[in-house]
C-alpha positions as CSV (number, residue, x, y, z in Angstrom):
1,X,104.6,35.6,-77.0
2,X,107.7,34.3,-76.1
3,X,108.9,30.3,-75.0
4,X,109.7,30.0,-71.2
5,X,111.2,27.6,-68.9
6,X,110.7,27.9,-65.4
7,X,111.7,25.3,-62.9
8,X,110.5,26.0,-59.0
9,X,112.0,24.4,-56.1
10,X,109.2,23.3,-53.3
11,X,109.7,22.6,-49.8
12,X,109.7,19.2,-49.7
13,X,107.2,18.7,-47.3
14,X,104.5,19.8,-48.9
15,X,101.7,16.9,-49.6
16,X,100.9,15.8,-53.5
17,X,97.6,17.8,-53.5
18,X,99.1,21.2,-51.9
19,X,101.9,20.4,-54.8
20,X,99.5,20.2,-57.4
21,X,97.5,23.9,-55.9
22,X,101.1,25.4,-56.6
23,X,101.2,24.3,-59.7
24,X,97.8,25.8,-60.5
25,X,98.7,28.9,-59.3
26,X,101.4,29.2,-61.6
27,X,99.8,28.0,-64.5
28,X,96.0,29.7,-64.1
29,X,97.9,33.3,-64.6
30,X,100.1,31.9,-67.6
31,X,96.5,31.1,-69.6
32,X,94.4,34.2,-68.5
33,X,97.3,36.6,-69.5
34,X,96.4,34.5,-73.2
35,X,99.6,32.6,-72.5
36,X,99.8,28.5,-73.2
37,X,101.2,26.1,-70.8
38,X,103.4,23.8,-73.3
39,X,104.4,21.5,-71.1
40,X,104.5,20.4,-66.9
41,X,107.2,18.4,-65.7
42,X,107.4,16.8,-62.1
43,X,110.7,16.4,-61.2
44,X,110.3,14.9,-57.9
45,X,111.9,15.1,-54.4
46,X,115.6,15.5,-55.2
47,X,118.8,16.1,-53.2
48,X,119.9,20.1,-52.9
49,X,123.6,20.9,-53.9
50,X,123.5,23.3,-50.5
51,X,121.1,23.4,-47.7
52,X,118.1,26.1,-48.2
53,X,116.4,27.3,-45.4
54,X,117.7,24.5,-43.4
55,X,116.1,21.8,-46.0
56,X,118.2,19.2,-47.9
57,X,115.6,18.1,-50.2
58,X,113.3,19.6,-52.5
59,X,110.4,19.1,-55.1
60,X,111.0,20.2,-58.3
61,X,108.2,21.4,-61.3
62,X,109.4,22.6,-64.4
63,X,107.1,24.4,-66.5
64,X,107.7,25.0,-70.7
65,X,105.2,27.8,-71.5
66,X,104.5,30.7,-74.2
67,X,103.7,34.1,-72.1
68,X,103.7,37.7,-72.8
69,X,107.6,39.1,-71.1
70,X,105.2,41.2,-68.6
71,X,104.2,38.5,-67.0
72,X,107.7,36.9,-66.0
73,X,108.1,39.9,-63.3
74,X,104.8,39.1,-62.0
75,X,105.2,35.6,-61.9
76,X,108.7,36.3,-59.9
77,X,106.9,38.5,-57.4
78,X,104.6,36.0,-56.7
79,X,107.6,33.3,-56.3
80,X,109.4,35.8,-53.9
81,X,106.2,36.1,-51.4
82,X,105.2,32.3,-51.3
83,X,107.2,30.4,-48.4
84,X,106.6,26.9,-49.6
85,X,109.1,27.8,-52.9
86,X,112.8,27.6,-51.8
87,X,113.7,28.4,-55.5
88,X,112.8,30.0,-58.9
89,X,114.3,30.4,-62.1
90,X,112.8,31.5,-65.5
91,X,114.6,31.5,-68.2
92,X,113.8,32.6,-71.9
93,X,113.9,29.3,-74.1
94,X,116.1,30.3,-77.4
95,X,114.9,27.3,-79.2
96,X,113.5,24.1,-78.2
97,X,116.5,22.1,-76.5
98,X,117.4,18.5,-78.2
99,X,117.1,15.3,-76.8
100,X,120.0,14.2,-75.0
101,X,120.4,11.3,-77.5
102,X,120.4,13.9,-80.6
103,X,122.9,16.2,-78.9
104,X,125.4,13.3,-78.9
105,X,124.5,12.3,-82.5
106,X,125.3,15.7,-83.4
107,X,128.7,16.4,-81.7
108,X,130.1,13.2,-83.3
109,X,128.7,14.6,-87.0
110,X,130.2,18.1,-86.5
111,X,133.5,16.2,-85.2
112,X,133.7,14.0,-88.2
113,X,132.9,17.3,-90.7
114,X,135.6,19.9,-89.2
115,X,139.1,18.5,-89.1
116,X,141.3,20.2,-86.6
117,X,145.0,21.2,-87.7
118,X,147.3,20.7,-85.0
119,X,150.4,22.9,-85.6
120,X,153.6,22.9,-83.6
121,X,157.0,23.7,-82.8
């Protein structure tokens, strides 16, 4: 099994329960393929970059999960023949990402470590 992040982009009209349907249906196939649903994350209505389908809002669910790869082309099929998503992206998780807090910790360690020699004319 591998880690997964997929984020889906709903029409933003769409009530809570329907919302919460969608959600099933993406995380029912996860378990019976002997996935595990790590984590669901409701993003919320939020502002598009660029209009989609004439919409400039949309609700957003991000999904951390463990599935088998075959399932990720299934799961984008699915995606592609629903109407109510405006969006998908799945994306293989490398390592679990670091809080935004320890990313910034981090940086300023690795910048006090490495010295940079500036050379010049």
């Amino acid at each position: 099994m591998k880690l997964y992040e997929t984020t889906v982009v709903y029409d933003p009209g769409l009530e809570e329960t329907r919302i919460n349907e969608e959600v099933e249906r993406v995380t029912q196939p996860i378990g019976q393929a002997g996935g595990e649903v790590m984590e669901v994350q409701r993003w919320g209505k939020r502002k598009l970059a660029y209009l989609i389908r004439k919409r400039r809002d949309g609700t957003y669910i991000h999904i951390k999960h463990k599935s088998p790869p075959s399932l990720i082309a299934e799961m984008d099929r699915r995606f592609r023949l629903n109407e109510s998503v405006l969006r998908h992206l799945t994306v293989l998780a490398t390592k679990e990402s670091p809080r935004p807090a320890e990313e910034g910790a981090k940086a300023a360690e690795g910048a006090a470590e490495s010295p940079v020699a500036v050379t010049g004319p």
